[in-house]
PyMOL commands that place a pseudoatom at each C-alpha (Angstrom):
pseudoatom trace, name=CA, resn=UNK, resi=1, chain=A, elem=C, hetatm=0, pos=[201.308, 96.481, 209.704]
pseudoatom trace, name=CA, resn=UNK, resi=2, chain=A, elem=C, hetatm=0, pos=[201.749, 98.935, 207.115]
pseudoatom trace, name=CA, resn=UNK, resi=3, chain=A, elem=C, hetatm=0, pos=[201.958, 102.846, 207.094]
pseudoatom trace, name=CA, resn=UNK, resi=4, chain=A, elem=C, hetatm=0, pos=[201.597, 105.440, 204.618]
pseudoatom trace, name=CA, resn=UNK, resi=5, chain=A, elem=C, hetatm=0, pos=[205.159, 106.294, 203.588]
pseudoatom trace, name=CA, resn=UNK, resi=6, chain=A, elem=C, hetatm=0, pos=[203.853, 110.228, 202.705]
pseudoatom trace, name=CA, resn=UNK, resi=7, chain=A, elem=C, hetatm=0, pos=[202.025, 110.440, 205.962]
pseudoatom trace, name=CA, resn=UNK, resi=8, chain=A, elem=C, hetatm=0, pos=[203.768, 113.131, 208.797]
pseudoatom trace, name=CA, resn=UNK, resi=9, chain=A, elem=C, hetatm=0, pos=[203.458, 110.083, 211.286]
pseudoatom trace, name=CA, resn=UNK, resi=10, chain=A, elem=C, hetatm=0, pos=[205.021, 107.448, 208.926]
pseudoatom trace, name=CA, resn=UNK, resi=11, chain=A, elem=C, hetatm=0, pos=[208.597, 107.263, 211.515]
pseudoatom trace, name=CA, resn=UNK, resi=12, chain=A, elem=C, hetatm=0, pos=[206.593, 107.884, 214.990]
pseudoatom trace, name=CA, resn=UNK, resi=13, chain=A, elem=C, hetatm=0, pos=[207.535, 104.589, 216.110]
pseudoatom trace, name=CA, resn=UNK, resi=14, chain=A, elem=C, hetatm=0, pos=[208.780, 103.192, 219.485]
pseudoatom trace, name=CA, resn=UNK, resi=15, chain=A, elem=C, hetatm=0, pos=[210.722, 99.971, 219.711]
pseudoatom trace, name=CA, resn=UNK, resi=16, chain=A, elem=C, hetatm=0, pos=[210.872, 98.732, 223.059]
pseudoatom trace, name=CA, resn=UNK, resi=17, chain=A, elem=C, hetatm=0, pos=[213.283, 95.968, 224.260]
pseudoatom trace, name=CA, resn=UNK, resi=18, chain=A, elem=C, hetatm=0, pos=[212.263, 96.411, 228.304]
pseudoatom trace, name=CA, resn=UNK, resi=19, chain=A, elem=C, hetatm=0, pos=[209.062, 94.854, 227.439]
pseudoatom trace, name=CA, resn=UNK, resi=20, chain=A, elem=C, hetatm=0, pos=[210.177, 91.817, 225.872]
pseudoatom trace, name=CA, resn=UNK, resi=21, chain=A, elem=C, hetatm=0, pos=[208.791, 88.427, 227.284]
pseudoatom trace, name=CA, resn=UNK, resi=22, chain=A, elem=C, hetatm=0, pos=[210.004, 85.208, 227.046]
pseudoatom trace, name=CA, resn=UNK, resi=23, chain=A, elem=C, hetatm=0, pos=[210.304, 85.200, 223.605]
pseudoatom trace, name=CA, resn=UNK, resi=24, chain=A, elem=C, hetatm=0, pos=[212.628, 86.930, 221.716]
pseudoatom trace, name=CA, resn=UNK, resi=25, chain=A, elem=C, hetatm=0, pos=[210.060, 89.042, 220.074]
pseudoatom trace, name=CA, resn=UNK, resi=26, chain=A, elem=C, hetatm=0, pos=[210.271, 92.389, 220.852]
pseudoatom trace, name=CA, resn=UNK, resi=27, chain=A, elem=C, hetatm=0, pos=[206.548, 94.522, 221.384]
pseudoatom trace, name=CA, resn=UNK, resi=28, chain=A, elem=C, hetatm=0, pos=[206.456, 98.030, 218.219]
pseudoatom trace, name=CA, resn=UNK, resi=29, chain=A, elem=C, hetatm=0, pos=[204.393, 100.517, 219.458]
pseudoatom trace, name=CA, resn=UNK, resi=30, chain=A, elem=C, hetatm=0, pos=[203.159, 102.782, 216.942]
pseudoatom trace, name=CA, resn=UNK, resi=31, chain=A, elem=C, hetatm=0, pos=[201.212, 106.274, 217.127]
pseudoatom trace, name=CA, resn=UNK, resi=32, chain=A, elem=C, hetatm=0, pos=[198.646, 106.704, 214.995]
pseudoatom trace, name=CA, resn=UNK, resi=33, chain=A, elem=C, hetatm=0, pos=[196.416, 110.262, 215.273]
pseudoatom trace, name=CA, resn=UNK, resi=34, chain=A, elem=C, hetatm=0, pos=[192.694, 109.851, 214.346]
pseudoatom trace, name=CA, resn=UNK, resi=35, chain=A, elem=C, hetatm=0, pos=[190.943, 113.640, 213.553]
pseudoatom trace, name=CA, resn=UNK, resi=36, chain=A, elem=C, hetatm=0, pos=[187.585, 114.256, 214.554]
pseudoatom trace, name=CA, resn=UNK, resi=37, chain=A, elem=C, hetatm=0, pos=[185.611, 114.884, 211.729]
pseudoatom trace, name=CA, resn=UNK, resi=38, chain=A, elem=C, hetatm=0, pos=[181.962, 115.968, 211.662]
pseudoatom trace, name=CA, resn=UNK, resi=39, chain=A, elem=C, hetatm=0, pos=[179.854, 114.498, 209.505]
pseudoatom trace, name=CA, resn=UNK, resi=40, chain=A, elem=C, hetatm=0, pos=[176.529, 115.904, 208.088]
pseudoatom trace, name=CA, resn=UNK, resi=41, chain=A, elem=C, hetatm=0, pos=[173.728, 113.501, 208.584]
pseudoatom trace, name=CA, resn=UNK, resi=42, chain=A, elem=C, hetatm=0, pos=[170.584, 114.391, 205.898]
pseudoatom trace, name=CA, resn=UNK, resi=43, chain=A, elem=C, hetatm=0, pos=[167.306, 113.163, 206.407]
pseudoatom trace, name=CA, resn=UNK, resi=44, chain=A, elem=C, hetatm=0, pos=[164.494, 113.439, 204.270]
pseudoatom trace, name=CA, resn=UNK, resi=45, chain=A, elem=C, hetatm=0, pos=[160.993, 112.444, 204.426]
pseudoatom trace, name=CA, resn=UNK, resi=46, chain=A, elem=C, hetatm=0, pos=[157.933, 112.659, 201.664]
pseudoatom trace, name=CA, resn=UNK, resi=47, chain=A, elem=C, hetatm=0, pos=[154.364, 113.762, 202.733]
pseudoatom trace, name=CA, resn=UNK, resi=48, chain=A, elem=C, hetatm=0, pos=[152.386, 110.714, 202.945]
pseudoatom trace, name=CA, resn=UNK, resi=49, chain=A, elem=C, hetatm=0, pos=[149.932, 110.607, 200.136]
pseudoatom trace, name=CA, resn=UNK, resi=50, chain=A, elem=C, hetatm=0, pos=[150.961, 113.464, 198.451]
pseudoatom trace, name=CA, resn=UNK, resi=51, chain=A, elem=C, hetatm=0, pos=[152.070, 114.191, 194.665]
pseudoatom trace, name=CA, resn=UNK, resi=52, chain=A, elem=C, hetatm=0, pos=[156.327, 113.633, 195.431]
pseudoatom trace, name=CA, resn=UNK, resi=53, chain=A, elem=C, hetatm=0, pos=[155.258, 110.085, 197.582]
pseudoatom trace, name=CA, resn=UNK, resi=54, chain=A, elem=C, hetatm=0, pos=[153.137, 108.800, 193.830]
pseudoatom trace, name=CA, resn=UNK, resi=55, chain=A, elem=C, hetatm=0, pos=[156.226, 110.072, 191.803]
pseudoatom trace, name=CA, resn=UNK, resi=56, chain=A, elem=C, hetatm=0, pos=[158.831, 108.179, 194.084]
pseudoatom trace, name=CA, resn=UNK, resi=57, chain=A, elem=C, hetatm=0, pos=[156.461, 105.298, 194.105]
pseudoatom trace, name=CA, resn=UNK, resi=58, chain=A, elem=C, hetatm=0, pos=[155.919, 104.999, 190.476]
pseudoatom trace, name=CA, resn=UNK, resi=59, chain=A, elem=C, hetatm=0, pos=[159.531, 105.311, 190.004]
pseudoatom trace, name=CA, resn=UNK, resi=60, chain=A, elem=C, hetatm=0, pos=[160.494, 103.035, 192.142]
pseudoatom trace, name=CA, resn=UNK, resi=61, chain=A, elem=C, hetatm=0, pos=[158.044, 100.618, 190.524]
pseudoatom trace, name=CA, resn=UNK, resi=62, chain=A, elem=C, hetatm=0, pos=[159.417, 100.999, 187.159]
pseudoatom trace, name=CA, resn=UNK, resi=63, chain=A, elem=C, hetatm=0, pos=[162.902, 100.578, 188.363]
pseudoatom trace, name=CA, resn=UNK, resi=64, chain=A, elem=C, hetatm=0, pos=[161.835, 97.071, 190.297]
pseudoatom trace, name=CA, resn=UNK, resi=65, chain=A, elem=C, hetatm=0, pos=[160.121, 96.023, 187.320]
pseudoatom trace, name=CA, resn=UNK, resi=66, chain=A, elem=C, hetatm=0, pos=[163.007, 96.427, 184.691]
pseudoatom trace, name=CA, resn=UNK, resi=67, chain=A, elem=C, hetatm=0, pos=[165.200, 94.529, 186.505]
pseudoatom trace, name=CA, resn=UNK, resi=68, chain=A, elem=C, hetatm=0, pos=[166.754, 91.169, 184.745]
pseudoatom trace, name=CA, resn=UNK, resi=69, chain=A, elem=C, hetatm=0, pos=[165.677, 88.221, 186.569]
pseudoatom trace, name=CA, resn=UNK, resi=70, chain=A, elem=C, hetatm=0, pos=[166.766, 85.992, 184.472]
pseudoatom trace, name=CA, resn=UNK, resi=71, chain=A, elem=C, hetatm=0, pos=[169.779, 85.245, 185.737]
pseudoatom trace, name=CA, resn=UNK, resi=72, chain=A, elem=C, hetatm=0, pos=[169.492, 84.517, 189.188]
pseudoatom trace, name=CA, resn=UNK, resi=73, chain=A, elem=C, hetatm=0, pos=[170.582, 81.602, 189.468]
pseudoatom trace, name=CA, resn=UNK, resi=74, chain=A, elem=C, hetatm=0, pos=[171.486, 81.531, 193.386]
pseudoatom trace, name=CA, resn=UNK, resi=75, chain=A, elem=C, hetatm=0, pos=[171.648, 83.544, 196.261]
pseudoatom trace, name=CA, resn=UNK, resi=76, chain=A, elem=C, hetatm=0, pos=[175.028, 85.157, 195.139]
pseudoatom trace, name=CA, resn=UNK, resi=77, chain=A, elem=C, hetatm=0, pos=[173.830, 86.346, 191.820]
pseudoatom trace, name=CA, resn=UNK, resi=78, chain=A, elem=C, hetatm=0, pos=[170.321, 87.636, 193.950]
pseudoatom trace, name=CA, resn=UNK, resi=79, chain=A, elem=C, hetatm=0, pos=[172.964, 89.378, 196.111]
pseudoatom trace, name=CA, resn=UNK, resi=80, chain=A, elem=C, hetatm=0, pos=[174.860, 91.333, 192.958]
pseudoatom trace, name=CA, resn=UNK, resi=81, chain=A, elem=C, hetatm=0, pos=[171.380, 92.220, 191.612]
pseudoatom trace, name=CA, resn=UNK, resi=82, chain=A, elem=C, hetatm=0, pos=[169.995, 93.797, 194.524]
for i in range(1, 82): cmd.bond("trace and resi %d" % i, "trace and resi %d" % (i + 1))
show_as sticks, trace
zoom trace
């Protein structure tokens, strides 16, 4: 396991011997805070037929058809193209 040595929780560490097993291993506990963060979710749609959906289309045409295929040579180099 390895923890940030900059962050605020880097020594918030337990060690604790009273749950050792059989072994001679002793169980680390370590606290680890996770924030809540809110994250803003966009969604956008295009009008069906309408001047933006031939724009996106054409682009997205010209895009597809300027792309090497030349190379693919297996599905890993498909992969790394698309």
């Amino acid at each position: 396991m390895f923890l940030c040595p900059e962050s605020e929780k880097f020594n918030n560490h337990q060690i604790t011997p009273e749950l050792c097993s059989l072994s001679d291993h002793t169980p680390l506990l370590v606290s680890i805070t996770i924030k809540e963060e809110f994250i803003h979710e966009r969604r956008q749609t295009i009008v069906k037929d309408s001047e933006e959906e031939n724009k996106f289309i054409n682009k997205l045409r010209y895009k597809i058809s300027n792309i090497d295929i030349s190379n693919i040579l297996n599905g890993k180099a498909l992969e790394s193209i698309t």
